[in-house]
Residue, then its C-alpha position, 0 to 999 in steps of 0.5 A: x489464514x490471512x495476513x495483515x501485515x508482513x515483515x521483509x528485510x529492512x521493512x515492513x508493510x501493513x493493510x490500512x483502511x484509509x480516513x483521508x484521500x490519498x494518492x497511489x505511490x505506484x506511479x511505476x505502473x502508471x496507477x493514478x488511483x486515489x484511495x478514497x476514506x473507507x478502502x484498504x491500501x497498503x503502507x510499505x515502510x523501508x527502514x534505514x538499515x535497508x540496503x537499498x535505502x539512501x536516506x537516514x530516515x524511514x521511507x514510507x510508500x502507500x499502494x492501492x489494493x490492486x497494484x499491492x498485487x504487482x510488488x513482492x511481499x505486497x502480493x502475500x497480504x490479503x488486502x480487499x478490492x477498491x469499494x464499488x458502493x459510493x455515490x459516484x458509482x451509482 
């Protein structure tokens, strides 16, 4: 069975299929992916009760489908691989 969105304490995080071109927020691991309109990402949300979390307002993290698979949590959604059918790569 495969997971589209999973819940951890203070947060949750669901598979997206992006309408817009975003940017990787794993800039940690030195991703410099854009997530162009059409491919799957990752939205992590940290809620204020977190206990990490510093802010009074919901932090809200993006990830390309290839780096999900570095972070805990993110590794347990079944979120596909970066599209190869574009122009460019043709």
């Amino acid at each position: 069975m495969s997971k589209r969105s999973v819940t951890f304490h203070g947060g949750t995080a669901s598979v997206r299929k992006s309408r817009r071109v975003r940017f990787c927020g794993a800039r940690d691991i030195y991703c410099w992916h854009t997530i162009r309109p059409g491919e799957e990402y990752v939205r992590s949300v940290m809620f204020p009760n977190h206990d990490a979390s510093v802010y009074d307002v919901p932090v809200v993290h993006v990830t390309c489908a290839g780096c999900a698979l570095n972070y805990i949590y993110l590794d347990q959604l079944d979120v596909s691989p970066r599209r190869t059918n574009r122009i460019e790569d043709a």
